[in-house]
N, C-alpha and C positions, 0 to 999 in steps of 0.2 A: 102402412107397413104392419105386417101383422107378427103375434108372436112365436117363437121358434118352439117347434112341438119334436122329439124324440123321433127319429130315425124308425123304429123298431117299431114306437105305436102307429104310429102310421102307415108302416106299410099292413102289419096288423091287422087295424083298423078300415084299410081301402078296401072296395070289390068294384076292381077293375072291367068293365066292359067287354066282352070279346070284340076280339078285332080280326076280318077279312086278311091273312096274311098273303102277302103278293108273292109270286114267285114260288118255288119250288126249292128242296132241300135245303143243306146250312149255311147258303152262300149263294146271292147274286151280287151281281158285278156287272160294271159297263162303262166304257173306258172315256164317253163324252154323253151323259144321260140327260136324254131330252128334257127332264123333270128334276130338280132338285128340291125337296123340302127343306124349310126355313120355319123352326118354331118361335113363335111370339108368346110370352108368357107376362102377365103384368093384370092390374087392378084397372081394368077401363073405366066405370066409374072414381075416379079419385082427380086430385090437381095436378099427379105427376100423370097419369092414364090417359084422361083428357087432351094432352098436347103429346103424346106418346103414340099415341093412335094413325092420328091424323098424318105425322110423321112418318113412324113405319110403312104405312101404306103408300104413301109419296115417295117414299126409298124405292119402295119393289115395284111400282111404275117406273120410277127412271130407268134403273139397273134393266128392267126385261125391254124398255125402250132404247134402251143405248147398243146399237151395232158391234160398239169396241172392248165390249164388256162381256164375257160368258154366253158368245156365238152359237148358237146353236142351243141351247141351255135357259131354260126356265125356272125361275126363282118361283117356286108355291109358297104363301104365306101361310101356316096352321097356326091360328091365334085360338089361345086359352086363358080364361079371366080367371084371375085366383081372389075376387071378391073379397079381396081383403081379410084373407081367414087363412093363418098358417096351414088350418090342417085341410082345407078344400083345394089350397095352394100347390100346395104338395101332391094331394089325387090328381090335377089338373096337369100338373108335371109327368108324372109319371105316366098318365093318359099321351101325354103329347110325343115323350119316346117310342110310345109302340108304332110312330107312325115314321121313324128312319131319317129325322132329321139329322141334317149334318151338322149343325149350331143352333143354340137356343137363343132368341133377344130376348134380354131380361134375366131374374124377375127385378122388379123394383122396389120387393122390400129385402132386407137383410136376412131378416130371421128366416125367410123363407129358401133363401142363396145359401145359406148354412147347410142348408139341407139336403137342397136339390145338388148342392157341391158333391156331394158323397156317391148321389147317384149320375152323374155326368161321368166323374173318375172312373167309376165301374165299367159306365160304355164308353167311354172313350168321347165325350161329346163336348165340343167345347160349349162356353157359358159367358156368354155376351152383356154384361150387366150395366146397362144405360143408367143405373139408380140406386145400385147397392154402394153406398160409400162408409159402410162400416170397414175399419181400419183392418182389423182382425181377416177380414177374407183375403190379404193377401198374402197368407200364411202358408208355407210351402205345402201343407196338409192339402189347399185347394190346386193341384196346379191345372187344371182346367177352368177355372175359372178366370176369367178374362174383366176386368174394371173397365168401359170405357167412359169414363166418365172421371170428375175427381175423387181423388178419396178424401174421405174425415181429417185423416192425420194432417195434411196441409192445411186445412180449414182452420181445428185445431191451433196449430201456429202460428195463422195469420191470427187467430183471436187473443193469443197471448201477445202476442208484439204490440196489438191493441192498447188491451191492460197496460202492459208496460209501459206503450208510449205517453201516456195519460199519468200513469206514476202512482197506478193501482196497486195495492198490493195482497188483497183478500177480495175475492169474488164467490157468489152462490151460482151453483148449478142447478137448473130447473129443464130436466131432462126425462122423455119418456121411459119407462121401467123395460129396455127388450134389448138385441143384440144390438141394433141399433143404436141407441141410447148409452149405453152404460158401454160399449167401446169408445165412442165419442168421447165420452167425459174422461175415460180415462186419460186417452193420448190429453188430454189438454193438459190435467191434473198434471204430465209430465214438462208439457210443454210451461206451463207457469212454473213449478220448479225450477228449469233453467235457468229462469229472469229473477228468484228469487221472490215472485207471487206461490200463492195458493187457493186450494178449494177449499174457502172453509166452514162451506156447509154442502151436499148433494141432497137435493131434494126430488127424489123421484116421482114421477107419475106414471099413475097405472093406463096402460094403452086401452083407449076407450070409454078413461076413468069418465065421473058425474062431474059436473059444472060445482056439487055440494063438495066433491073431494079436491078437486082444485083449489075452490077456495081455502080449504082448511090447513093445504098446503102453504098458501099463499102469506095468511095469516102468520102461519111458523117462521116462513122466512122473513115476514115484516118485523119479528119482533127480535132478531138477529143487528150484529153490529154493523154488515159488510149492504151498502147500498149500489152493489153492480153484479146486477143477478144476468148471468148467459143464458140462454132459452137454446135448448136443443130437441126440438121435439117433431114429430107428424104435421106434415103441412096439413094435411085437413080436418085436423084438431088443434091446430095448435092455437086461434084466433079466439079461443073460449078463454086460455091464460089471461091475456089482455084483457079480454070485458072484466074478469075478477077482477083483476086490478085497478084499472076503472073504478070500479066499486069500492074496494076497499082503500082509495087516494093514493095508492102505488105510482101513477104515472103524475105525479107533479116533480116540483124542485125540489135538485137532494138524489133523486132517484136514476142508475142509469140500466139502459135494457139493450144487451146485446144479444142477436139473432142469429143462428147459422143460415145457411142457405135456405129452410125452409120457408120463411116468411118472403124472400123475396120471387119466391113460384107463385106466390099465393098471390102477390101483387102484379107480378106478372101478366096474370091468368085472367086479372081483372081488368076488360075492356068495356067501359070506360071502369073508373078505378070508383069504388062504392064510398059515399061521402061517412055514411057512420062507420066502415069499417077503420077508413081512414084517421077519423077522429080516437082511435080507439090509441095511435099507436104514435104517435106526436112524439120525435125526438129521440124515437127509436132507432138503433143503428143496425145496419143488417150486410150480410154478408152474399154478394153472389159469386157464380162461376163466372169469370168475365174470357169471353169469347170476343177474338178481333171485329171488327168493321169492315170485313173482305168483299169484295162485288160479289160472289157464290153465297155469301149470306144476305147483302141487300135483296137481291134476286128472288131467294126463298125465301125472305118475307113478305116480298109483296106478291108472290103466288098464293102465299097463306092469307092475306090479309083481302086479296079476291077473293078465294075460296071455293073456286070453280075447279079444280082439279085436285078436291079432297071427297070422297065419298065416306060423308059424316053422319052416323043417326042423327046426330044431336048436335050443340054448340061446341065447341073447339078452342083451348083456350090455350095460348102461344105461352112458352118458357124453354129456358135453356135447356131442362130433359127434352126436347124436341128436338133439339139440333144435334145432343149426345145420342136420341136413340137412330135420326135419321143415319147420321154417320157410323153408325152399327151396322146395321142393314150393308151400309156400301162397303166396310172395313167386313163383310162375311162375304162380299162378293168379289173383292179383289184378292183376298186369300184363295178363293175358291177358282178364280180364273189362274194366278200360278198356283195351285195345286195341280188345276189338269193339265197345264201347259208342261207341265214335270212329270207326267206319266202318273197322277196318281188315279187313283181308283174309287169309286164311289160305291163301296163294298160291306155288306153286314154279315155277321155268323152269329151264331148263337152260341150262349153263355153260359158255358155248363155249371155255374154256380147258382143259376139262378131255372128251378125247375120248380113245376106243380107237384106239391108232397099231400099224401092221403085224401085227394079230391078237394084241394085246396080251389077257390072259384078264384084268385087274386092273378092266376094266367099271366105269370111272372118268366113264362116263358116266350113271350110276346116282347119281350123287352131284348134287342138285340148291339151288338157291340158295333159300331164305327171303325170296320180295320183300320183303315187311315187316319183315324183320330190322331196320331201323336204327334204325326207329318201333315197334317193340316194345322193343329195347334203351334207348332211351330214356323208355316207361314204365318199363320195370323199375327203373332209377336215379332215378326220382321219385316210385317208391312209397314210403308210409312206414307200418307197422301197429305192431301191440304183440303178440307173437309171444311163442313159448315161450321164446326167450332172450331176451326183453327187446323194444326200439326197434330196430325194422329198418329203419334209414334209412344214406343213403348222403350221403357228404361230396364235395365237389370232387376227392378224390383217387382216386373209387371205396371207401373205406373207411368201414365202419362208426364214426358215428360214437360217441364216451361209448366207448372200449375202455377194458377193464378187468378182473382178473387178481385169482384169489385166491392168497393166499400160505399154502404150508400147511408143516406141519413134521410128520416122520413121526417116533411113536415108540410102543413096546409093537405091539397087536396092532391099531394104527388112525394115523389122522394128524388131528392139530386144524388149523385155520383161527386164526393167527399176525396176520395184518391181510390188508389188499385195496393192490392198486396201481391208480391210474386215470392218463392221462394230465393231469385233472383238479387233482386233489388230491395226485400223489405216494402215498408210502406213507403209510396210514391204517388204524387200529383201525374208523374207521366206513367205513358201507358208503358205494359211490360213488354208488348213486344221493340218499343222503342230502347227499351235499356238489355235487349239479352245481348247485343256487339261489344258492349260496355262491361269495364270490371263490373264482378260482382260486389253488390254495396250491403250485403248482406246476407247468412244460412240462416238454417234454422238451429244450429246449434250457436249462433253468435249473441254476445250480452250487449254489445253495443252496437247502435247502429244512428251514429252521429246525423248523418245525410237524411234520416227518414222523413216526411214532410206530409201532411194532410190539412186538407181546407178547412176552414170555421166550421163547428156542427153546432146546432141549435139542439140542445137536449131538452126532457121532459121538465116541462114551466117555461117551457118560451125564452129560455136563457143561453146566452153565448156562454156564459163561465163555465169552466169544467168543474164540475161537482167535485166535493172529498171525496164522496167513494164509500162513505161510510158514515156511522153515527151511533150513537152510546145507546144499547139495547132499549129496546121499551118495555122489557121485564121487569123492573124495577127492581135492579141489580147492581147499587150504586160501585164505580173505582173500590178498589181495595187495594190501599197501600200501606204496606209495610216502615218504619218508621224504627231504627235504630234506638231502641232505651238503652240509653249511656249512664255510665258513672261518673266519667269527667268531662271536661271542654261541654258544661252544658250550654253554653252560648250560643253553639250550633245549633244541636237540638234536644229537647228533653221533651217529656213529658208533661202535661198540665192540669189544671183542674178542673179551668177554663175549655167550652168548646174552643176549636173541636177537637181538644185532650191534648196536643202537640202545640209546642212554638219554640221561636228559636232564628237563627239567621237563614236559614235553611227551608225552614216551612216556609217562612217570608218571602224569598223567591220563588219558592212553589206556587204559592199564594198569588203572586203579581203574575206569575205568568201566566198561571191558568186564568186569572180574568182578561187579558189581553185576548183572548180565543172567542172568536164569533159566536161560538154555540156551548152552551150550558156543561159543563163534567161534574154530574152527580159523583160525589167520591166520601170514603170512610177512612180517618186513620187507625191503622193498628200495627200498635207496639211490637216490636222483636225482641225476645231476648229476656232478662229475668229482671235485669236492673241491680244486680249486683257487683256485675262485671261487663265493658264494655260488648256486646255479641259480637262474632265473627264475623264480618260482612262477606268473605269467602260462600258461608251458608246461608246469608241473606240474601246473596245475588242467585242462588242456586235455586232457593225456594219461590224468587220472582217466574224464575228459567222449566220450572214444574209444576207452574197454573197452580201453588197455593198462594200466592198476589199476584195482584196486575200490573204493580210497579212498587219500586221502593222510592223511598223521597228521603234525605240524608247528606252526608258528610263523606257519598259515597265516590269511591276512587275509581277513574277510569283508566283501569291496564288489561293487558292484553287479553289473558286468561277468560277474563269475565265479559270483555265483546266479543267471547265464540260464542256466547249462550243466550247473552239479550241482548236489548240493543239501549244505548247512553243515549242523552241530549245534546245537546251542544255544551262543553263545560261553563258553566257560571262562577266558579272559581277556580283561576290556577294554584297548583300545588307542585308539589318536588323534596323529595326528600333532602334534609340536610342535616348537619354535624353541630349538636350543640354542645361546650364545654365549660367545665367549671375557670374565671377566671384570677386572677393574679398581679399586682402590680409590680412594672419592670425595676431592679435597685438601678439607680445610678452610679456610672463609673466615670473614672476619674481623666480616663479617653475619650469622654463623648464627641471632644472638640475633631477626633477624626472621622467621625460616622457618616459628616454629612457625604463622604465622596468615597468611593469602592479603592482598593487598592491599584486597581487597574488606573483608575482617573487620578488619584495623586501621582503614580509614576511617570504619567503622560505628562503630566501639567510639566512636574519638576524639568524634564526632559526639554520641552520648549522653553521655559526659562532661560535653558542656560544656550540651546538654541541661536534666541532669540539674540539675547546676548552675547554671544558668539560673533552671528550676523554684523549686528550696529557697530562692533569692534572693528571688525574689516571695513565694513565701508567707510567707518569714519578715521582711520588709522593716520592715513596720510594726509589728512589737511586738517582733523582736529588734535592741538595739543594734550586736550583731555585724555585724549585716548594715546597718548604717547607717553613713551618713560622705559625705565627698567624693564624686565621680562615680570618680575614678581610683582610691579605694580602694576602693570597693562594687564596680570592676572588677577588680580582684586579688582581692578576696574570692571573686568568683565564681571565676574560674581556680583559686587554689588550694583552694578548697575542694571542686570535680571532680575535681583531680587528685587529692588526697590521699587521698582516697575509695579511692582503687588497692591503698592500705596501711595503711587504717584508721586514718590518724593525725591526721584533722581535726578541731581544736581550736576549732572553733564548734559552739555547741551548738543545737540544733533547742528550740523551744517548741510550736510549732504543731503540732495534729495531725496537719492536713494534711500538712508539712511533715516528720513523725516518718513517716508512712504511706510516702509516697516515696520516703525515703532508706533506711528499711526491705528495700522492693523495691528496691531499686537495691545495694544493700550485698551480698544476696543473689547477684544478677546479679553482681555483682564478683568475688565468692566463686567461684565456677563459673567465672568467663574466667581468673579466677589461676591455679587447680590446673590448668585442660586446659591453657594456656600452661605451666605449669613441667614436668607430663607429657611434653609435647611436645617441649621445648626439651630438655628429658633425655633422651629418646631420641636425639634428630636429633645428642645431643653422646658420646655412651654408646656407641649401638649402629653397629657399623662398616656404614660406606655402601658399597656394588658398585654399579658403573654402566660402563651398557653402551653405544653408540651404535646398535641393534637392539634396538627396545622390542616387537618382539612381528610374526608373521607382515603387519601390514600396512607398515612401513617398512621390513620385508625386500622386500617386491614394491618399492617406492618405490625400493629403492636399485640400482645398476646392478654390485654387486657379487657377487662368485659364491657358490656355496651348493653346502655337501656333502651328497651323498643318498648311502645303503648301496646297495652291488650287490646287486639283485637286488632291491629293494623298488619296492612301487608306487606310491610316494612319487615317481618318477622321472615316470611319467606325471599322475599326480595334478597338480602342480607345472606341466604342463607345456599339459596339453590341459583343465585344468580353471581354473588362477590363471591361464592366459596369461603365462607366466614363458619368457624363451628358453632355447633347450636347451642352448645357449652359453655360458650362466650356470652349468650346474650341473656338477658332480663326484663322480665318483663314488671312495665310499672303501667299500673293501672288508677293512680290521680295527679292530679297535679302536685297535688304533696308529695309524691312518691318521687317525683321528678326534681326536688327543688332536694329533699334528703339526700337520696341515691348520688346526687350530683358534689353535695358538700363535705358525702365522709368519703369520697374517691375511693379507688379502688383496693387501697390498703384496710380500710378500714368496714370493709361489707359493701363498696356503692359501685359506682360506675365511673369510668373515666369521661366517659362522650354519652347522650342519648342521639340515637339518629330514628326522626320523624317527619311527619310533612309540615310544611314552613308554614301554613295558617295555623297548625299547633302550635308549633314554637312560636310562633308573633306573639300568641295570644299567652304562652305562658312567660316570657320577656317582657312580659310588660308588667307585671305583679310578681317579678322576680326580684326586683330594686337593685337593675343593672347588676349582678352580681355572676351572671352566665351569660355567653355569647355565642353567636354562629360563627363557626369559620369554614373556610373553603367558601365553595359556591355548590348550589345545587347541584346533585350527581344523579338527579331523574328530572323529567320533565312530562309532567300528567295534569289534572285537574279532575273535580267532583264536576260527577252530572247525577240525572236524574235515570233511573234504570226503568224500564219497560221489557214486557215477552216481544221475542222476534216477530219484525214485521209490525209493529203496532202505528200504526198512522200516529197516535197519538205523540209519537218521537218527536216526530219532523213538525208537528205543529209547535208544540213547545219551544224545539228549538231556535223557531224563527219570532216565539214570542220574547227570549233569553238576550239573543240579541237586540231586539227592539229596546227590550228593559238596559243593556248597557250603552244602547244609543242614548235614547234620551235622558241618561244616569240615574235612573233611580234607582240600579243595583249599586251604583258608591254610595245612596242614601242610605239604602239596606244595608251595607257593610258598616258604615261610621254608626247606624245606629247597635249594631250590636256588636261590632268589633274593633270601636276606634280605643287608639290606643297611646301612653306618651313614650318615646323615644328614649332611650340613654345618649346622651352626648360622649359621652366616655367611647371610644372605637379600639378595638386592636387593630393595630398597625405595627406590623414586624419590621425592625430597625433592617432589615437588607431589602422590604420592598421600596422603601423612602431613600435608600441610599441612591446618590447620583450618580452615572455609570457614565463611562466613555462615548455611551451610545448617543448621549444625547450633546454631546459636544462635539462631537467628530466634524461634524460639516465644520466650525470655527476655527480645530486644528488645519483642518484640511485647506482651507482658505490663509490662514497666515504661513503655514507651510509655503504652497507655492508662491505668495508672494517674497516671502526670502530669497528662495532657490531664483526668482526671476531676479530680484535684486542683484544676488551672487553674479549671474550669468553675464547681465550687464557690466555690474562692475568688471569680471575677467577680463573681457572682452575689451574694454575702454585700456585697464593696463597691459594687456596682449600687445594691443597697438601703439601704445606708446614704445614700449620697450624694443619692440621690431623696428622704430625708429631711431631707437636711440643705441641699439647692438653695434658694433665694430663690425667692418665688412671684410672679407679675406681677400688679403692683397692689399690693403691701404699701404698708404704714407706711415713715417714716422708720429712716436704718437703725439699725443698732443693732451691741452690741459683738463679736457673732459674725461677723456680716459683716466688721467691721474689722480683725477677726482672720485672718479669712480670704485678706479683699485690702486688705490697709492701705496701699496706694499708690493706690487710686483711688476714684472718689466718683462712677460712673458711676449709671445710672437701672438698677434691677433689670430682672434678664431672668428670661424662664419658662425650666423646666428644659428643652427642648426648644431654647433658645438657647445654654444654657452652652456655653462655648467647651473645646474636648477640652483646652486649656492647664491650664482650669480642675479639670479632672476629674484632670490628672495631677499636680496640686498636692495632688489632696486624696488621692490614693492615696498619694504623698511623706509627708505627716504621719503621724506617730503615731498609734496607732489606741486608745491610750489619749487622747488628747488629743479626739480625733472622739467617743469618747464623750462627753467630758465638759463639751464647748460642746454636744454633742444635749441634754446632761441638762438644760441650762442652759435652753438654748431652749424647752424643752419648760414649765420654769418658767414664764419671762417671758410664754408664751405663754398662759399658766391666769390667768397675773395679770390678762393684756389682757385678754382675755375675761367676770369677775367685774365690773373697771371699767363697762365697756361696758354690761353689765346693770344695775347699778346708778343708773344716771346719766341715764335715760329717766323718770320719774315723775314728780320733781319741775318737772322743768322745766315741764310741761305746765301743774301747779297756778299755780306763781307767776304764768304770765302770764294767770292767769284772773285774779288778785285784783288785780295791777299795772292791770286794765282794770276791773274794777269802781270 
C-alpha cells in the first residue's frame, strides 16, 4: 500500500498517453454490447497482488464461460499495476478510465482508493475494492466506492474485545505511517475506550521505513510500561517488525503480539510455510477474514491448488484477498446482467468540466462519464449471492454484512484457529455462521459479554499463562508516590529520617503488599504537604489524577468523588465516620427501683395479677372454703392472693384442677419477670451510668451547636454538602490535643459539643484519652482507606489481590496491633431506656397464661352450665318440693322453664357449694324414680273397680 499523494499534484504532474477514441460524437450507446470493459487495478507484485491476480482472471473465465450470466456479452479484463507507488498508482488509474470501463476491481491499497474515489465520483464509475479496508472510505464523501471485502472498523473491535477479554487495559500501536494505518488505529483507539482500555503509546512507521528505523522504534516502545503491542501494518513489510524484535528479546515471556489481518496473508501465501519465518513469530496471535467452508470454496481451491486453469507468469500464492477479489469480478457481473435486463444502457458522454486548456498534453478530455453510473451503482448495492467468501450482501452502511474474523495463534512450524469473532456473537469457539439464528450474544458497543469463550493460546516463551500485559518502564523511572506529611495521628503515617523517609501503619501495608507481587516496583516516596498542617487529601488525590504522582500511599479515604479520577485498591482498612462526645456520670435517683421495666410492662404485669387472681377465685369458689366468705373478704382474698404469687408465699391452697393448671402457668410467668427484673435492677444499680446530651449523629444535626472536624478530612464537606450542616458550625481541630480541649470546655465555653471523624481516628485518640470521651450512635458512613493509583493502572488490581492475601493469612492484624493496638475503657454508655425491659419481650408468656385462663374459664362455664340445666325447674311440674325450697326459700312463686330463670337465679346457684349441688341433684334424682314407679302403678285398678261398682 502506497502513500496518499494530492488530488491536484497528480493530475499536474501526469502526461497521459493519447488514446484511439472509438466511436463517433458525445455519445455511444448500445443497448446489449458485445464487449464490456472491466478494470483491474492493484500491485501484482505484492502478497495481496499475487493471489489477486490469479483470481481475477479465473472470475472472468467463469463469467464469460457461464451461458446464464451476461448472454451475449463479454467481460474484457484491462489490468493496470500501480507498483506500489501512490503517484504511478494514480496515472495508472486514470490511464485505465480513458478506456470506458463500467467498474474498477481494486485498488488494494488505501491511500491510493482515497484518491482514485474522487475521480470514479466525477465519471460516474463504480469502485470495486477487494483490499481497501481503511475505515474512513466508507464515508459518504465516497459514494462510488464499493468495499467488498472487510473493513478495519470491525477488525478494530474484534481487537478490543481481545484486550479486554485477557483483562488488558494499556496497549502500544505499531502501525504504518499512511491512510491506511492511522484510520486503523484510530477506530481501535475508540473501540478500547468503550471497554475502558487505551493507546498508550502510537508508534508509527514510515511506509518503506529501514530495518535501522524499525528498530529504533522498537527500542522506544521496549522501554515503555504497556507489554501488548497491536501490529497494523503492510503485509509485505511487515515481517521485518518481528526479526527486530527477535533481536532485541521482544518475543520472549511477558511480552504479547497482536496482528491485524496482515500477517495472516503472509502466512497464507506461504506454501509450504518457511521454518525461519515461522520461528520469528511464536505466540503471536493474529487476526483473519474468516470465510465459511461451502463446497463453491472447496471446489476453488482445489482448482487453485491444480493450477491448470490459472495463466500465471509466476508463482501464485492463495489468501482470502483471492476469494474477496474473485467475488468482485462475479458481484460486477451480476449487477451488470440486471442492469441490462432493466433496460439500461451502456453509454458515455463527455464532461464538460474536464477539457485540454492552453495545449495542455494531460488529454483530460479523454476521460468520459458512465451515464448509467448511478443506476448501476445502485444494482450493485442490492445484489446479494452466495460467493466464495460467503453472503455478499451489503448493509445501509455500504458494508458487508455477518463480518467475521478468525482468531489464530501461531506456534511450531504452523498456527491453529483459537476461536472466531463476529460482530454477532463476540468471541466464540463456534463458527459464526452457526450462531447468526441465535440471539445475539454480543455488539460492538456492548461492555459485557459474559458467554465469550476462546481456546488455550500459547504465547511468546512457550507459556500457557496469560502475561500481565505490562511492566515498570526500563527507563529508570522509579514509582512516585506521594505520602501525606501529617501533624497528627502520626501512627499512620509520618515522615522519617530513616529510609525510605516514611513509616507508619500505612507504609507497612504498603510495604507487605508490594513484596507479595512477583516482579520488582522500583518506587520513591514523596512527602505532600508542608507539615504544618494536616494536607488536603481532596488535592492529593487530584495531583495523583494529573500525572504529578503515580499513586499515593496514605490514610487515604475511599469515597465517591475521588473514584471518578483514580482508581482505589482494595480497602485495608475499614472506616466510617462517627460521633464523639465529652462524657458524664449519671446522678442516682431515688426511683431507680422502677427502671428496670417500661411503663407499658408494669401496667401489663399489674393487670395479670389481678387477672390471674380473678381466675383461681372462680374456679376455686365452690369447693374451696378459702375462697369463701363475705363479699369483702372473698375481695381481699383475691388481691392478696395475686399479689403474693410475686413471692410465692400464698397461703391458700388450689383443689381444683383447673385452678392447679393456672397457677401453675402463672407461677412460671412470675418466675421469668422476678429474675429479668432483679437482672436488670442490678445492673441499672452496679454498672456506672455515662450520659451524654448527643445521643448519636441525628440530634447533633438537631442541635445548633458546633462540631469539631480534623484538618484536612473530608468529613468537612461530607457534613457540609451532604447532612446540610452550616459551615458556621463546624471547627476545625488539627491535633490530638486540640481534640481532647475542644471537647472539655464544650461549647459554652469556646469548644465543641461532639467531634465527628473516621473511627480509626477516634480508636486511636480513646485510647490516650483516659476513658473520658466516648462514641455514640453507630457509624453514619461506611468507607475505608485504600491505596490511590492514575486510571487504569494494572498496578491497582495487583495489589489488591496482594491486600487480601495479607488479611488472609493475618498479617495485616499483625500490622494493625503493631501500631494500633490499644486498651479499652470498661466504663460503656448505656442510656437507662435502651436496658429498660418492654412488653416486647414478654408478650409470648402473657400470651400463653392468657389463654390458658380463658380455656380454664370456658371449661369451668360449661361444667356449671350443665349442672344448672339439670338442676332448673321444668314448666308444668308438680307441686313443689324440698329442693326447690332449698333453693329459694323466700318465695312460693309458679315455676318457670329454664329459658325464664332469672340470671339472679343462676348466680345464686354458682354462690353454693358445689358439694351441696350435688347432693340435692342426687336427691332429686331419687324422688324423681319414686314419682314415676307410683304413676305406673296406679292406672289398672282403677279401670276394674268401676266396671264392677256398675255391674
Amino acid at each position: 500500500m502506497a502513500r496518499k499523494v494530492p488530488m491536484l499534484l497528480l493530475i499536474l504532474g501526469v502526461c497521459l498517453l493519447p488514446m484511439e477514441v472509438l466511436g463517433a460524437g458525445n455519445a455511444s450507446s448500445s443497448s446489449r454490447p458485445k464487449t464490456v470493459n472491466l478494470g483491474a487495478l492493484f500491485t501484482s507484485d505484492s502478497v495481496i497482488g499475487r493471489a489477486a491476480r490469479p483470481a481475477i482472471s479465473a472470475a472472468i473465465d467463469d463469467v464469460n464461460s457461464d451461458p446464464t450470466i451476461l448472454s451475449g456479452t463479454k467481460l474484457n479484463l484491462l489490468f493496470h499495476d500501480t507498483n506500489c507507488s501512490g503517484f504511478l498508482g494514480t496515472v495508472e488509474a486514470l490511464q485505465l478510465m480513458e478506456n470506458d470501463v463500467v467498474a474498477v476491481i481494486g485498488p488494494q491499497s488505501s491511500g491510493i482508493a482515497h484518491v482514485i474515489s474522487h475521480v470514479v465520483n466525477e465519471l460516474h464509475v463504480p469502485l470495486l475494492s477487494f483490499a481497501a479496508t481503511d475505515p474512513t472510505l466508507a464515508a459518504l464523501q465516497y459514494p462510488y466506492f464499493i468495499r467488498t471485502t472487510q473493513s478495519d472498523y470491525f477488525q478494530m473491535y474484534a481487537i478490543a474485545d481481545l484486550v479486554t477479554y485477557f483483562g488488558w487495559r494499556e496497549v502500544i500501536a505499531i502501525f504504518v505511517d499512511d491512510d491506511y494505518g492511522r484510520s486503523g488505529v484510530s477506530v481501535l483507539g475508540d473501540a478500547l475506550a468503550k471497554k475502558r482500555a487505551k493507546i498508550s503509546y502510537k508508534a508509527a512507521i514510515t511506509p518503506g521505513g529501514s530495518q535501522s528505523t524499525i528498530k529504533d522504534r522498537l527500542v522506544e516502545v521496549n522501554l515503555l510500561e504497556s507489554r501488548v503491542y497491536i501490529v497494523h501494518v503492510n503485509p509485505d513489510s511487515g515481517l521485518s517488525i518481528f526479526s527486530e524484535a527477535k533481536n532485541l528479546g521482544m518475543m520472549s515471556k511477558g511480552y504479547v503480539w497482536i496482528t491485524t489481518d496482515w500477517l495472516a496473508s503472509v502466512l497464507d501465501s506461504m506454501v509450504p510455510p518457511d521454518a525461519d519465518t515461522m520461528s520469528l513469530l511464536q505466540g503471536v496471535v493474529s487476526f483473519r477474514h474468516h470465510t465459511p467452508d461451502t463446497d463453491l470454496k472447496k471446489k476453488f481451491m482445489k482448482r487453485w491448488n491444480d493450477g491448470l486453469k490459472y495463466k500465471k507468469p509466476g508463482p501464485a500464492s492463495f489468501n482470502s484477498y483471492a476469494l474477496y477479489a474473485y467475488d468482485s469480478v462475479w458481484l460486477a457481473a451480476q449487477a451488470l446482467e440486471t442492469f441490462l435486463n432493466s433496460n439500461g444502457t451502456i453509454s458515455y458522454s463527455n464532461d464538460p468540466q474536464l477539457r485540454d486548456v492552453n495545449g495542455s498534453t494531460l488529454h483530460l478530455s479523454s476521460l468520459r462519464v458512465f451515464n448509467g453510473g448511478q443506476k448501476y451503482l445502485d444494482t450493485l448495492l442490492s445484489t446479494n449471492f452466495i460467493g466464495l467468501s460467503g453472503e455478499v450482501q451489503f448493509d445501509s452502511d455500504k458494508n458487508f454484512i455477518h463480518p467475521a474474523y478468525d482468531v489464530l495463534n501461531i506456534g511450531g512450524n504452523s498456527f491453529r484457529r483459537v476461536g472466531y469473532w463476529s460482530n454477532h456473537s463476540g468471541l466464540s469457539t463456534v463458527t459464526p455462521e452457526t450462531l447468526y439464528g441465535k440471539p445475539a450474544n454480543g455488539s460492538l458497543n456492548s461492555n459485557s459479554k459474559s458467554d465469550e469463550h476462546l481456546y488455550s493460546i500459547i504465547w511468546p516463551g512457550e507459556t500457557s499463562d496469560t502475561p500481565r500485559g505490562w511492566v515498570f518502564p526500563n527507563n529508570g523511572k522509579p514509582l512516585r508516590i506521594a505520602v501525606p506529611d501529617r501533624r497528627s495521628y502520626l501512627a499512620f503515617v509520618a515522615k522519617d529520617k530513616n529510609p525510605p523517609g516514611v513509616r507508619g501503619y500505612c507504609i507497612d501495608v504498603f510495604e507487605a503488599a508490594i513484596n507479595l507481587l512477583p516482579y520488582p516496583v522500583p518506587r520513591t516516596y514523596m512527602l505532600y504537604g508542608g507539615g504544618k498542617r494536616n494536607p488536603s487529601y481532596n488535592d492529593l488525590v487530584n495531583a495523583v489524577a494529573l500525572n504529578e504522582y503515580d499513586a499515593a500511599v496514605g490514610d487515604v479515604t475511599i469515597v465517591t468523588n475521588r473514584t471518578k479520577i483514580v482508581d482505589f485498591t482494595q480497602p485495608y482498612m475499614e472506616s466510617g465516620l462517627v460521633v464523639v462526645v465529652p462524657m458524664k456520670q449519671a446522678k442516682s435517683s431515688p426511683w431507680a427501683f422502677m427502671k428496670p421495666f417500661t411503663i407499658q410492662m408494669w401496667c401489663v404485669t399489674g393487670a395479670f395479677f389481678l387477672f390471674v387472681g380473678a381466675v383461681v377465685w372462680i374456679l376455686e369458689h365452690r369447693i374451696n372454703h378459702e375462697f369463701r366468705g363475705p363479699p369483702s373478704q372473698q375481695l381481699i382474698t383475691i388481691f392478696w392472693f395475686s399479689f403474693s404469687t410475686m413471692f410465692f408465699s400464698h397461703r391458700e391452697n388450689t383443689v381444683s384442677t383447673l385452678g392447679r393448671l393456672v397457677l401453675i402457668i402463672w407461677l412460671f410467668v412470675v418466675l421469668i419477670i422476678n429474675s429479668s427484673y432483679t437482672a436488670s435492677l442490678t445492673s441499672i444499680l452496679t454498672v456506672q451510668q455515662l450520659t451524654s446530651r448527643i445521643e448519636g449523629i441525628d440530634s447533633l444535626i438537631a442541635s445548633t451547636e458546633p462540631i469539631g472536624v480534623q484538618d484536612g478530612s473530608f468529613a468537612w464537606n461530607y457534613l457540609v454538602d451532604e447532612l446540610n450542616i452550616a459551615a458556621s458550625r463546624l471547627v476545625t481541630l488539627k491535633t490530638q490535643e486540640d481534640y481532647s480541649t475542644a471537647l472539655a470546655k464544650g461549647p459554652k465555653a469556646g469548644g465543641v459539643a461532639a467531634i465527628v471523624d473516621e473511627l480509626p481516628y477516634v480508636e486511636l485518640f480513646l485510647s490516650s484519652a483516659n476513658c473520658q470521651f466516648r462514641i455514640v450512635g453507630q457509624e453514619f458512613t461506611k468507607s475505608g482507606w485504600g491505596f490511590a493509583f492514575q486510571r487504569d493502572s494494572p498496578l491497582a488490581v495487583d495489589l489488591s489481590t496482594a491486600i487480601l492475601q495479607l488479611s488472609e493469612n493475618g498479617d495485616l492484624q499483625k500490622i494493625h496491633n503493631k501500631w494500633l493496638l490499644h486498651s479499652e475503657c470498661t466504663d460503656s454508655l448505656n442510656p437507662v431506656d435502651e436496658n429498660r425491659l418492654s412488653l416486647s419481650s414478654f408478650w409470648g408468656l402473657f400470651l400463653i397464661c392468657g389463654l390458658s385462663c380463658l380455656l380454664a374459664l370456658l371449661i369451668f362455664s360449661c361444667r356449671v352450665y350443665g349442672q344448672y340445666s339439670r338442676f332448673a325447674p321444668h314448666e308444668g311440674g308438680g307441686d313443689g318440693d324440698g329442693e326447690t325450697e332449698d333453693i329459694r326459700p323466700a318465695t312460693r312463686t309458679p315455676r318457670r322453664s329454664l329459658r325464664t330463670t332469672s340470671f339472679k337465679d343462676l348466680i345464686e346457684f354458682v354462690d353454693r357449694k358445689e358439694t351441696e349441688i350435688k347432693e340435692i341433684l342426687k336427691r332429686k334424682h331419687s324422688q324423681n324414680n319414686q314419682d314415676s314407679k307410683r304413676t305406673h302403678h296406679s292406672g289398672s285398678p282403677s279401670d276394674d273397680g268401676g266396671g264392677g261398682s256398675h255391674a
